[in-house]
C-alpha positions in Angstrom: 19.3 46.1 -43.7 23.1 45.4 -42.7 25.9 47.9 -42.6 29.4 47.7 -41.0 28.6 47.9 -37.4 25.5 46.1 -36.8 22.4 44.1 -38.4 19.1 44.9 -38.5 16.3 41.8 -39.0 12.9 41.0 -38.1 12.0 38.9 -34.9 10.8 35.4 -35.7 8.1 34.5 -33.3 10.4 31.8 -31.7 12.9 33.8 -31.1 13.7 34.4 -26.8 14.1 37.6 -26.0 16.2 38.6 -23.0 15.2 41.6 -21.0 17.3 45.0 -21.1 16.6 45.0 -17.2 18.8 42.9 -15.1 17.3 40.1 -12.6 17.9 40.9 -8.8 20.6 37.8 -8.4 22.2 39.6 -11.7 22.8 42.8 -9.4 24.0 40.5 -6.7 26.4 38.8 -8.6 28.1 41.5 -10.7 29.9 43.5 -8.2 31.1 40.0 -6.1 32.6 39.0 -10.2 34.5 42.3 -9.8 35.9 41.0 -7.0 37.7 38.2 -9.1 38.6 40.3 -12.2 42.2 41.7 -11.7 43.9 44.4 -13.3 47.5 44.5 -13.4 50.1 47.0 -13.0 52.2 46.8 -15.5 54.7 48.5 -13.4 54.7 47.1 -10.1 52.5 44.6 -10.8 50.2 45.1 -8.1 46.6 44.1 -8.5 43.5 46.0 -8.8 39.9 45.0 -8.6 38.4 48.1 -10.6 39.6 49.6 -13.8 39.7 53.4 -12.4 41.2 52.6 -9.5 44.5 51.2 -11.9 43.9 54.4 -13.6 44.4 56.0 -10.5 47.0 54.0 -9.6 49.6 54.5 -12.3 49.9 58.3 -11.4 52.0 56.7 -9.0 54.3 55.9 -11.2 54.4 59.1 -13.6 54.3 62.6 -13.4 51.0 63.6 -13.8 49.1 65.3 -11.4 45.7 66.1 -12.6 44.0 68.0 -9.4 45.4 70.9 -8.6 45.4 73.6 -5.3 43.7 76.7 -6.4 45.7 78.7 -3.3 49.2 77.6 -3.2 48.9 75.5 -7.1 50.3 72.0 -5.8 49.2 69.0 -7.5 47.8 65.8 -6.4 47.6 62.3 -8.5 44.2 62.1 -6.6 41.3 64.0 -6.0 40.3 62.6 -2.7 44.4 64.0 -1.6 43.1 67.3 -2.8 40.8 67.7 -0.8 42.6 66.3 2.6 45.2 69.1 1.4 42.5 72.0 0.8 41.7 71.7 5.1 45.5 73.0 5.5 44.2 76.4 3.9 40.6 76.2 5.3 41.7 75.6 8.6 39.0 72.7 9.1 39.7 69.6 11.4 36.6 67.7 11.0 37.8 64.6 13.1 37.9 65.4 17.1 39.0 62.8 20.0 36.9 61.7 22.3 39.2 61.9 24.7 41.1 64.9 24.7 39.0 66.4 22.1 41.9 67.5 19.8 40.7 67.9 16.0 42.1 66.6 13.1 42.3 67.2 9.4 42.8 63.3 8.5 40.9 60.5 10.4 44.3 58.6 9.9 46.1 60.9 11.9 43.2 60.9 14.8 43.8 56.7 14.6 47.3 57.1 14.9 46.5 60.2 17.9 43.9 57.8 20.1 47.0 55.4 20.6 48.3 58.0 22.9 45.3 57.6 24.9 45.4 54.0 25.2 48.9 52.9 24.8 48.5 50.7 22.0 51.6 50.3 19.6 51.0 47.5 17.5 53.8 48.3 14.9 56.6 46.5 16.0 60.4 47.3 14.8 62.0 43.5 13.3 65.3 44.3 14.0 65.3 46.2 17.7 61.8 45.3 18.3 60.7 48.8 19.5 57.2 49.3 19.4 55.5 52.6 17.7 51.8 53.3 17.7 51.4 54.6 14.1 53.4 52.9 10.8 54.9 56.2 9.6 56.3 56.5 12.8 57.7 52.9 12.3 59.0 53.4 8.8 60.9 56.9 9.8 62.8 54.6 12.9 63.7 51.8 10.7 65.7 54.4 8.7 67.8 55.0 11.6 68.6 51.2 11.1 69.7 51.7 7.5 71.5 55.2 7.7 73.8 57.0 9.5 72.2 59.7 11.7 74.3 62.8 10.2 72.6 65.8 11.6 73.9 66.8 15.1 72.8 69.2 17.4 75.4 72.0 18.1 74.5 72.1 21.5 74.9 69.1 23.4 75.9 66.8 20.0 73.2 64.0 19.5 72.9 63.2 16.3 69.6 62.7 14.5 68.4 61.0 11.1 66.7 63.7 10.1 66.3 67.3 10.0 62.8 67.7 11.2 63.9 65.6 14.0 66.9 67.9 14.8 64.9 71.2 14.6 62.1 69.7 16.6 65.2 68.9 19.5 66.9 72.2 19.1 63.1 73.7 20.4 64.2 72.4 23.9 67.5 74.1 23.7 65.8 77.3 22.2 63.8 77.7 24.8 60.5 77.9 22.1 57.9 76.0 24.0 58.9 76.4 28.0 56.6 75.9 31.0 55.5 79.2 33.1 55.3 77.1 36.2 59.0 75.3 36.2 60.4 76.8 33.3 61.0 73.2 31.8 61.1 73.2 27.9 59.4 71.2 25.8 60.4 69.8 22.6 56.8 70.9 21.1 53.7 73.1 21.5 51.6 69.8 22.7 53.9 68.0 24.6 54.2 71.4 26.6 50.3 71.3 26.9 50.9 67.6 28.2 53.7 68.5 30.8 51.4 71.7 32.3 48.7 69.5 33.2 51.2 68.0 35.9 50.7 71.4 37.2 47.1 71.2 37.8 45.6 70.9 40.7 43.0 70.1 39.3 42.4 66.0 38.9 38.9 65.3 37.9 39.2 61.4 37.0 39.2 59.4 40.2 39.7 55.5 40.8 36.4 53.9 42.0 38.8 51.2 43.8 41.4 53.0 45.9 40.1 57.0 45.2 43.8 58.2 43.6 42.8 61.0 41.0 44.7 61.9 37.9 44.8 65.1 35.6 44.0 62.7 32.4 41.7 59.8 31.1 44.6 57.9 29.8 46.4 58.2 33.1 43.5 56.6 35.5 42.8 53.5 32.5 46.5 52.8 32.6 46.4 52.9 36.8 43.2 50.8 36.9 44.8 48.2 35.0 46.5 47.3 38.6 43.6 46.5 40.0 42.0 44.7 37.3 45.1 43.0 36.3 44.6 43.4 32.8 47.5 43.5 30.7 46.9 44.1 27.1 50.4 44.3 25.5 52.0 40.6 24.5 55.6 39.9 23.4 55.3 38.4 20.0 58.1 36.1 21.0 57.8 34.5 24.5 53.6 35.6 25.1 54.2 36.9 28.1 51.9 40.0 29.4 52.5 43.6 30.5 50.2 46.3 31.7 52.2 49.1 29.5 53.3 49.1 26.5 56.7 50.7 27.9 57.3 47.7 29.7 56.7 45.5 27.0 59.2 47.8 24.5 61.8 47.3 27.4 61.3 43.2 27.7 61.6 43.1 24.0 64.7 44.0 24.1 65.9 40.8 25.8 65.1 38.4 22.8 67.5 40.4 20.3 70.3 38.7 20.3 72.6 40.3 18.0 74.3 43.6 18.8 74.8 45.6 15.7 75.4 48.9 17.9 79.1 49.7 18.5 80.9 52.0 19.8 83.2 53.8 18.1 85.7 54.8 21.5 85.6 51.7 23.1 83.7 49.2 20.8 81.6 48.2 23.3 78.3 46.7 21.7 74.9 47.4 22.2 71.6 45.5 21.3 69.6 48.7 20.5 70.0 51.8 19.2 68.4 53.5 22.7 71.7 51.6 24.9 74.1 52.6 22.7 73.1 56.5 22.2 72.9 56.8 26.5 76.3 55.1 26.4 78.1 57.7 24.9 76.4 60.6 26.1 77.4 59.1 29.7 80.6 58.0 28.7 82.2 59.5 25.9 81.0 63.3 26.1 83.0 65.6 28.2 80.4 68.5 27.2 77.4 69.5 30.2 74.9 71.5 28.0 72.4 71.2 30.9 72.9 73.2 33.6 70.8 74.2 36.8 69.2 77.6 36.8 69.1 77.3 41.0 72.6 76.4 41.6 74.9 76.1 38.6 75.8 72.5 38.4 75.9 71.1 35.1 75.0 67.2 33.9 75.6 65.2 30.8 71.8 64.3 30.3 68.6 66.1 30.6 67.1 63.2 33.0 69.7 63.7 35.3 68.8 67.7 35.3 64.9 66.9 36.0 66.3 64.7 39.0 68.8 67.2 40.4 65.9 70.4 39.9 63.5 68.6 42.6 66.0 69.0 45.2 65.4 72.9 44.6 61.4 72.9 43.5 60.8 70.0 46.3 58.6 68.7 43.3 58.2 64.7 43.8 58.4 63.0 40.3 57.8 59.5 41.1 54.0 58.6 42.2 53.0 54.8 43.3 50.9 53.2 41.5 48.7 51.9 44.0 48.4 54.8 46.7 48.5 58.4 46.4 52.1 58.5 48.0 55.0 60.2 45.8 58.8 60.5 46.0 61.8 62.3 45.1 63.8 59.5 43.6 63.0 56.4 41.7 64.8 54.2 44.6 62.5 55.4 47.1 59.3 54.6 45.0 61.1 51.1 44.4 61.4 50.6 48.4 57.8 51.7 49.2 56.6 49.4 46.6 58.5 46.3 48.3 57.8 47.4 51.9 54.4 48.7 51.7 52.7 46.5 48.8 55.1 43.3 48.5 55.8 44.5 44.7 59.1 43.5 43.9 61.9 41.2 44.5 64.0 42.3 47.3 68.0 41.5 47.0 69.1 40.3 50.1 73.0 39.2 51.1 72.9 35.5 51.8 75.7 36.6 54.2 74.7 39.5 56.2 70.8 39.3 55.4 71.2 43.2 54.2 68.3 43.4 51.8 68.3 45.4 48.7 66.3 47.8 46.0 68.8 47.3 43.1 70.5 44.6 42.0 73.6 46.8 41.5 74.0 47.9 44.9 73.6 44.4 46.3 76.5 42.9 43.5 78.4 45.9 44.8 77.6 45.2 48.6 79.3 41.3 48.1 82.4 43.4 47.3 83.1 44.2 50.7 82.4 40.6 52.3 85.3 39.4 49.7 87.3 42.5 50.2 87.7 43.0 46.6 88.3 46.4 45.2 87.3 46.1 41.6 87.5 50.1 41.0 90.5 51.1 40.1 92.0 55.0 39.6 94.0 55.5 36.6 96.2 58.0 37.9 96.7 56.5 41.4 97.1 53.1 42.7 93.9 53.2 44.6 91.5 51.1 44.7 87.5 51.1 45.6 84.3 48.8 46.2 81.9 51.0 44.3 82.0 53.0 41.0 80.5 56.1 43.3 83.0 56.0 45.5 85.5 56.0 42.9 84.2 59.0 40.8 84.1 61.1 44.4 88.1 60.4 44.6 88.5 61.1 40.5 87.7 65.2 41.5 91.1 64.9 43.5 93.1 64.6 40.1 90.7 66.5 37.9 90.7 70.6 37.8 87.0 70.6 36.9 85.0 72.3 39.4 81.1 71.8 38.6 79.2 73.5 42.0 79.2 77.7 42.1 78.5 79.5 45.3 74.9 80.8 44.0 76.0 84.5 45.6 79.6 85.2 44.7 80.1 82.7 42.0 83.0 81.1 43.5 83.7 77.1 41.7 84.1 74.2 44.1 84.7 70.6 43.4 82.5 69.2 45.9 78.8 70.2 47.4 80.1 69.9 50.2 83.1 72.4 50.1 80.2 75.3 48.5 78.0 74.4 51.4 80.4 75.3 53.9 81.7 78.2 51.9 77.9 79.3 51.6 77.5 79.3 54.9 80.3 81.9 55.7 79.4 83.6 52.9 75.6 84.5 53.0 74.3 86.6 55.6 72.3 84.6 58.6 68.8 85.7 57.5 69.0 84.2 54.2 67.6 80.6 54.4 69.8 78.3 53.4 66.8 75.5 52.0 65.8 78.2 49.5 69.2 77.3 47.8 69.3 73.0 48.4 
């Protein structure tokens, strides 16, 4: 019998039959063929191994969004999306670090969060060479390569490339997310959960080598690394090593030799975007937004602020690394390191012997054994051997009085002159360390 589709006949008795059930190597091989069989986009022409999966795919490139949110009605091209997006309304977080136990709704996002923990940043920038611990991260920075940053903050003026960025700045000038301890403000509700730790008294992870303690994991893997001598993060350029990836990030700069960042004022140019943003702000901006809430005096940059606000909280920033010894300044860490553990190079005057920290204040030192003056005042003839020493005499022609007396508000141009005014003015059972 025979109609349009198939034909029907009887079996001859030397016919082979094959079996309807596949052999075990049949099973084997089946899914490794898949493997080989491509399916094209016709699109983008990328290449997929399964047919459901190009399916999938092409939503990509229309409008059609099958699975949708039964609470707020947005669509997704896939259904696995849908139901990353449901744990937004459901509240779940099924994916907690073992560290810091923080939950997550995507394991992506925990991958991306354990970085923080170990300092891994394995994404590296191609044109500055900045180093970011998560690609999205990576992608949103190399926009700032490709556009201008057009969203500024009203405040103290730093521009952003995006808005989320600029709101999540403008938190720190808001005041959203401050600390109850030292009223700093944070920029978000974690990183003020970070900064409070400082706070703590309470340091539970302790070196086995040299007994220092620190409030986090992350902070005593990082600080054993000196004694091991392990250093985990390798310039992709030159191979050499470095314990952090901070310090890596900062060596990295050093092999870019083009500087596409340039000033507008002065047209000074800048290898990176990081150089040429702290130029400005320290050159080019008359504005102070930060000011001190102990004494008045107001500063370009926030880092400056943190500096000036331990000379009123006595709070030492800078801990070494090898002892439990801290410090007000990041000269005198650098000193103890190069008296006390031979970390270092010191930079000593082949004249004199005078040995130095910086490398700045030794160039500036050789000024004097030349006697050249290479500071010069723009409204006077005078000249100076340092920059310092020039800026002190610059408040002579300038009308800008930055220190108040912190009890009857009168403006001085130098700490000194509101010291000794202080002193006259306060009564003699007030303390005068309460206010420096």
């Amino acid at each position: 019998m025979e109609d349009g589709f198939c034909i029907e006949r009887e079996a001859d008795v030397n016919d082979t039959f094959v079996t309807s059930q596949p052999s075990s190597s049949e099973i084997r091989v089946k899914p490794h063929v898949r493997k080989h069989t491509q399916h094209v986009c016709s699109v983008c022409h990328k290449q997929l191994s399964r047919r459901d999966s190009l399916i999938s795919h092409l939503r990509l490139h229309s409008a059609e969004r099958p699975f949708q949110c039964t609470v707020c009605n947005k669509r997704f091209w896939r259904r696995s999306s849908l139901k990353v997006h449901l744990r937004i309304h459901s509240g779940e977080r099924p994916f907690s670090c073992t560290v810091c136990e923080r939950r997550f709704a995507r394991k992506s996002t925990l991958k991306d969060h354990a970085r923080t923990h170990t300092e891994e940043r394995p994404y590296v920038c191609p044109v500055c060479c900045k180093c970011f611990a998560s690609s999205g991260t990576l992608h949103t920075h190399k926009q700032s390569h490709n556009k201008e940053k057009c969203y500024q903050c009203p405040v103290c003026q730093k521009y952003f490339s995006s808005a989320s960025a600029r709101q999540e700045h403008m938190n720190i000038h808001e005041g959203k997310y401050c600390c109850a301890v030292c009223g700093r403000c944070c920029r978000s509700k974690y990183a003020l959960k970070v900064h409070v730790s400082i706070h703590s008294e309470e340091r539970s992870f302790e070196c086995t080598v040299c007994s220092k303690r620190f409030t986090r994991s992350e902070h005593l893997k990082i600080h054993s690394r000196i004694h091991t001598g392990e250093k985990p993060f390798k310039c992709h350029v030159c191979a050499k090593l470095f314990t952090t990836a901070s310090g890596l990030a900062k060596h990295s700069v050093t092999h870019v030799t083009e500087r596409s960042f340039e000033c507008s004022v002065c047209n000074k140019s800048f290898k990176s975007s990081h150089e040429h943003a702290i130029h400005k702000r320290y050159f080019h901006r008359s504005e102070m937004p930060y000011d001190c809430r102990f004494c008045g005096k107001k500063f370009k940059v926030k880092s400056s602020l943190k500096q000036h606000l331990s000379v009123h909280t006595g709070e030492k920033l800078y801990s070494c690394r090898h002892c439990s010894d801290r410090f007000g300044t990041n000269r005198e860490c650098k000193k103890h390191l190069l008296e006390s553990h031979n970390e270092g190079t010191w930079f000593s005057c082949h004249i004199c012997e005078k040995k130095f920290v910086k490398a700045s204040e030794h160039h500036e030192h050789l000024f004097k054994h030349g006697n050249v003056k290479p500071y010069i005042c723009r409204e006077c003839p005078k000249c100076f051997y340092t920059a310092k020493e020039l800026k002190y005499h610059q408040l002579v022609h300038s009308d800008y009085k930055q220190f108040i007396c912190g009890l009857c508000n009168a403006l001085f141009k130098r700490k000194s002159a509101v010291r000794s005014h202080f002193k006259k003015c306060s009564s003699t059972n007030t303390p005068l360390s309460l206010l420096w």
